[in-house]
Each structure stands twice: as C-alpha cells, then as structure tokens.
C-alpha positions in Angstrom: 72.5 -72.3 203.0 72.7 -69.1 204.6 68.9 -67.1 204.3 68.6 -63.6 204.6 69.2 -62.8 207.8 72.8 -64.4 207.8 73.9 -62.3 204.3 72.2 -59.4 206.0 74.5 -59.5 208.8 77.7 -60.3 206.5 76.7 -57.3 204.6 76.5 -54.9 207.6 80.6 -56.4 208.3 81.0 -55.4 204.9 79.5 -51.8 205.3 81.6 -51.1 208.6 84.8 -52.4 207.6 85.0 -52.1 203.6 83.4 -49.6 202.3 85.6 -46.7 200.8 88.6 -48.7 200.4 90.4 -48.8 197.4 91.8 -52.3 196.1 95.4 -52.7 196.1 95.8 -56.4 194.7 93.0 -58.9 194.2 94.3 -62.8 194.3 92.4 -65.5 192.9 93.6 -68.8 194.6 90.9 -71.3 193.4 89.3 -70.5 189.8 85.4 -72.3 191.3 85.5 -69.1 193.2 85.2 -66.7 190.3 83.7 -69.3 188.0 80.5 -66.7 187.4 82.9 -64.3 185.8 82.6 -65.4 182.3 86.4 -63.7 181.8 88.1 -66.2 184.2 90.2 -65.6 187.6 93.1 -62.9 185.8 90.5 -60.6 184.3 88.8 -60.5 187.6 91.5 -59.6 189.5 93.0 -57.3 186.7 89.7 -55.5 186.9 89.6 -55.0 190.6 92.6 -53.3 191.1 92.6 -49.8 191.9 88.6 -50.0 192.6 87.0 -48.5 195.5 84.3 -49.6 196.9 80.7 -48.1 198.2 78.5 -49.3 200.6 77.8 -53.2 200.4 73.8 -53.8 199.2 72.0 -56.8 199.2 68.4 -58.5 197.7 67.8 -61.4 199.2 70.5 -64.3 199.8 72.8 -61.8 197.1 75.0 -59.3 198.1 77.3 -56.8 196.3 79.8 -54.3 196.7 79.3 -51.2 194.1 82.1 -49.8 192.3 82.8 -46.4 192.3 81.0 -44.4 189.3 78.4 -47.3 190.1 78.2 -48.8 186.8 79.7 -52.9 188.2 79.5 -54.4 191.3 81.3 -57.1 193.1 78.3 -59.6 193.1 78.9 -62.2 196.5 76.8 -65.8 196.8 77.8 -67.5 199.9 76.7 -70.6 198.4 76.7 -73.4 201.4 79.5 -72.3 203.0 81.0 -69.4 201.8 82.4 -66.7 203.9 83.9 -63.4 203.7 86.2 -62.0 206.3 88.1 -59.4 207.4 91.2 -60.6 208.5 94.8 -59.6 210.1 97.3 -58.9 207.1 99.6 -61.5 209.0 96.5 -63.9 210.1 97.1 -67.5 209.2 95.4 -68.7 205.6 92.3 -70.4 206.3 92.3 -74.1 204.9 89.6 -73.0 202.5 91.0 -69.4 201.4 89.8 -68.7 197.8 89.9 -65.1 197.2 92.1 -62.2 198.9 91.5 -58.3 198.4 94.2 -56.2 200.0 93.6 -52.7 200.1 95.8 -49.7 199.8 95.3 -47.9 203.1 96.7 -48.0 206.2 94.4 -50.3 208.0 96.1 -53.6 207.9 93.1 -55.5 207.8 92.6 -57.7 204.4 88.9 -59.3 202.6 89.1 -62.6 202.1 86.6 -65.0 200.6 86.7 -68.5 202.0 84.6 -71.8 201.0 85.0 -74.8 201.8 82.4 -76.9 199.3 82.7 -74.1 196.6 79.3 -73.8 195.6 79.6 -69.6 196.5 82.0 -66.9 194.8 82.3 -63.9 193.9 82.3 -62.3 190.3 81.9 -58.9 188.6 79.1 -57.7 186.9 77.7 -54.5 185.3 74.7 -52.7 186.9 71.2 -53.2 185.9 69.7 -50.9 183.3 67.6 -48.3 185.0 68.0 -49.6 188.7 67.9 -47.5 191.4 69.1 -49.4 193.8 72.7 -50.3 191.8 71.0 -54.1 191.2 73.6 -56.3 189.4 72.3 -56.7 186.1 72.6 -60.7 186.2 70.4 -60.9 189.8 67.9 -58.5 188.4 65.0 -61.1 188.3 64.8 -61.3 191.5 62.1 -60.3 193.8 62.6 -57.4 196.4 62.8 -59.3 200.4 60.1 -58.9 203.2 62.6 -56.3 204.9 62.7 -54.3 201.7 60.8 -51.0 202.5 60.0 -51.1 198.6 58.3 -54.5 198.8 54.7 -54.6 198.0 52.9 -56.4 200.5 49.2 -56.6 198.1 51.0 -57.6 195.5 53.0 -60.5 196.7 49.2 -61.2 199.0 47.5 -61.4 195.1 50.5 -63.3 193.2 50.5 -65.7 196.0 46.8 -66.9 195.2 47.9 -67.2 191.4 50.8 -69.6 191.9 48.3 -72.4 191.8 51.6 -74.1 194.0 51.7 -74.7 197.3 52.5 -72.8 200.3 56.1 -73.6 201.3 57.1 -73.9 197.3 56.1 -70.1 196.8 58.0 -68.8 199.6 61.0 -70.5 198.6 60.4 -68.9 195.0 62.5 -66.3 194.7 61.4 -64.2 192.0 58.2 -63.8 194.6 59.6 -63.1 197.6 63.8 -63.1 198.3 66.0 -64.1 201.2 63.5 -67.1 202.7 65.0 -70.2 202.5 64.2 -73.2 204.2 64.6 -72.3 207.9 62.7 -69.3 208.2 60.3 -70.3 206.0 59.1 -73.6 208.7 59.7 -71.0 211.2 57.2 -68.9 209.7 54.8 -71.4 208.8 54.8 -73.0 212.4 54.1 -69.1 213.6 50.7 -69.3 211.5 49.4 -72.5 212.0 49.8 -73.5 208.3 51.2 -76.6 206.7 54.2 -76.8 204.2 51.4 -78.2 201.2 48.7 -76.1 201.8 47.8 -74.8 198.3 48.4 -71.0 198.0 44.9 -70.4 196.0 43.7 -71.4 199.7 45.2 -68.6 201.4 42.9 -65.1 201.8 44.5 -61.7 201.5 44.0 -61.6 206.0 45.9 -64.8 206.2 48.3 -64.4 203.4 49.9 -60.9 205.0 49.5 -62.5 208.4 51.9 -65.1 206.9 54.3 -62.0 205.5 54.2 -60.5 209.1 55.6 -63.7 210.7 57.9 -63.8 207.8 59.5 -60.7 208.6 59.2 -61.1 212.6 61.8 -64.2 212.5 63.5 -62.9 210.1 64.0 -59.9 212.6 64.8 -61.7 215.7 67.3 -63.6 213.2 69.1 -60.4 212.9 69.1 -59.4 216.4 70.5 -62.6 217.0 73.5 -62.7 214.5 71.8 -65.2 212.8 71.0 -68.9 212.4 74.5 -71.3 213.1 74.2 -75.0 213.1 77.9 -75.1 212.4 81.0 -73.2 212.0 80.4 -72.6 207.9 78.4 -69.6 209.0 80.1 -67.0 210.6 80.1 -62.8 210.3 83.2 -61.1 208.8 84.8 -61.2 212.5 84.2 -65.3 212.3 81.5 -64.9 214.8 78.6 -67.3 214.9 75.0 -66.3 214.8 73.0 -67.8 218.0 69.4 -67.8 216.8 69.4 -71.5 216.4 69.0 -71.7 220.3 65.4 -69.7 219.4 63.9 -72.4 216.6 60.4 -73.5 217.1 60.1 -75.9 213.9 63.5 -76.5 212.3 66.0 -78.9 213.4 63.1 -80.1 216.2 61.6 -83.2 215.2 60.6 -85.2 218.2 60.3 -82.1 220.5 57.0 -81.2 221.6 55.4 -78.1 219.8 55.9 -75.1 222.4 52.1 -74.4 221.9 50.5 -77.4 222.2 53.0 -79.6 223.1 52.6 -82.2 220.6 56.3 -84.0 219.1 57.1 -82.3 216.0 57.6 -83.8 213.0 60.3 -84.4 210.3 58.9 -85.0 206.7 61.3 -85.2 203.6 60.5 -82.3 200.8 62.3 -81.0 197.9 65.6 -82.9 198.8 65.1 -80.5 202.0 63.3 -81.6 204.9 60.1 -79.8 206.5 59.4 -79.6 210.4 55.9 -79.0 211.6 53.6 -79.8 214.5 50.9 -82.3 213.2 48.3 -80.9 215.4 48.8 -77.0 215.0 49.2 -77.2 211.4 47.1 -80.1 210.0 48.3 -81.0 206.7 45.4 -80.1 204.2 42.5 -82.7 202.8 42.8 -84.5 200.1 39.6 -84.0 198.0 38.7 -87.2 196.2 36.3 -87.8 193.3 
C-alpha cells in the first residue's frame, strides 16, 4: 500500500496539474470506486460538476482536493493499487479506469482514477468542524505525519511510552503518527538499531525522537526519490515509477547481509505483513520469565 511518501508525490501531480480547474463532467465507471460516498456513483458525479478545485492536501496515506468556498473535499485513498492520472483526452482507457473528471478549460488533459483490486476510491465529504487545514470531516481522527510542521514531536515521544504496545504496532497506528506504513517503518527501525517487538514503555524520550528523526529521514529520501515501486501499481500522475526501492536497507532484503554489519537479514511474518531486520543490530528483546 502506498505510505506517505508515494501519496505525497501524487499529491504534488495533483497541485501542478489540477488545481484551479473547474469540472466539466465527472463519470463514475465502477460503483467500488465511490463506494465511501454514502449517496452512490450519480450523486457524486451530479455534485462534482461545475466544482473547482484548490490546492490538493494531504494527512498521512489521505489526500484531498478542496472545493471552492472550502466547505467539501474530494477525499482520495489509493488503497493497494489505486492511481490517479492525468491523462491525454484521446489517451487509451486503462484496463482498470474507474473514475474520469474532465475539465472545462482548454487544457486537454483529463483526471482519471484507476484501480485495479478496488480497495481505493474517491468520495466527497464535508470539511471538519473548526479545521484549519480544510481536514475532511470523516479522516479527522487521524494523527498529523512526521513531515507535518504542526506535529508535536514531545507529545508523540510521551504517548509512545503509554501505548503499553510494541514498537512497530505504534508506528503503524495511525491516530499516533500518519503516513508510516510498513516499509518505512522497517526502514526506520533498521536505522535505530531497534527490533519490530520491542515494547514502547522501553523507549526513553533520547531514543524515541532519535526513532522520529530516522522516521522522517527515509521518509525524505523517499520523496527525493519518487517513491517506493516494487511494481507498476504505483506510479505519479505522469505513470512514472518511484525508484527508492533500489535504496532499502531492511524491506524486501531477507537473506542479504545487513550493510552495517554484514550479517543476512531476516524475514519474520507479523500482522499478516512481514518484518525484515538484521538479528545482530537489532536483537529482538528478552523475554522476562517468572
């Protein structure tokens, strides 16, 4: 599933080559795709019509596109392979199209949303009460991302202690912290020496915003790299691939030797996701026994 680094880049597309274009016809061609919009596929594209829209925004793995006046957004999930492009008028249909925006200018260039295991979509929503940031009302829960300037470092460093979870679990909690998924957060973990199951009560206030620091340096060099791309579900809104998976030190490595210590990394199944770590640089933590 794409993290934060990959919607980040989409919603940059999204910034340079939507923004402040009206709609001129919105086309639904699978219902799945707008199946969050509790009015159903004709409403949606009834209420699109004739919108313009601001700059795209995003928390976390969520992006949206405000309305103007500001008071709905066009909420985006990519889901697993969801993508939106900006496409040709006369471009071929992709195999997966699901959604198409036209637009009522003179650029012949068309949005479409396209999703080949339909677990994304797109769907409208009204804006959070009191946000200042335009936050769909539905995605207000969660938690601002590392690359947030708003996000409080000491308070995720204290709630992290009080999760009585473990390490790996509380990163992947979004209403903590946003956007990590399970890429970056092996990555991360790998870049500080600490084990997927170490308990967070473990972790001092030094070490946890050590943790948040490598957290937001892959997540950087994610960006500057377009992105993680194991595959060609993952793409920006010119169907570009991102290249950062030639830069992994954990994920997707198991057998490889660690590039510290050069030990073979390991594979272990968690969550119905697997973890990658080096067993020597990140010893797994000790079981206390009675």
């Amino acid at each position: 599933m794409p993290e934060l680094p990959e919607v980040e880049v989409v919603r940059r597309g999204l910034e340079r080559w939507v923004a402040g274009r009206t709609v001129a016809e919105a086309e639904v061609l699978h219902p799945r795709a707008v199946r969050r919009h509790p009015e159903g596929a004709a409403d949606f594209a009834a209420r699109l019509k004739g919108q313009r829209f601001g700059i795209a925004r995003r928390r976390g793995k969520y992006l949206w596109l405000p309305l103007e006046g500001g008071e709905a957004s066009v909420l985006g999930h990519l889901g697993m392979s969801g993508q939106l492009l900006v496409q040709p008028e006369d471009a071929p249909d992709e195999k997966h199209l699901r959604i198409r925006l036209r637009f009522t200018d003179s650029d012949r260039t068309e949005l479409r949303f396209v999703d080949q295991r339909t677990f994304g979509g797109l769907s409208l929503h009204d804006t959070a009460p009191d946000s200042a940031d335009g936050l769909p009302d539905v995605i207000a829960h969660i938690a601002r991302d590392p690359l947030d300037p708003a996000f409080d470092d000491a308070a995720f460093a204290g709630a992290l202690r009080l999760r009585r979870t473990t390490i790996k679990r509380a990163l992947l909690d979004q209403s903590l912290i946003s956007g990590v998924g399970n890429i970056y957060a092996d990555e991360a973990l790998w870049r500080s020496r600490l084990h997927y199951d170490r308990p967070t009560a473990t972790l001092t206030r030094p070490k946890a915003a050590e943790l948040l620091g490598h957290v937001r340096d892959v997540m950087n060099a994610a960006l500057a790299a377009g992105g993680t791309s194991f595959d060609s579900l993952y793409v920006n809104v010119n169907g570009e691939s991102g290249y950062f998976d030639r830069s992994l030190d954990a994920y997707g490595r198991e057998g490889e030797p660690c590039r510290r210590c050069g030990t073979p990394l390991r594979r272990r199944p968690w969550m119905n996701r697997s973890s990658y770590f080096c067993p020597r640089c990140q010893r797994p933590p000790r079981v206390v026994t009675a």
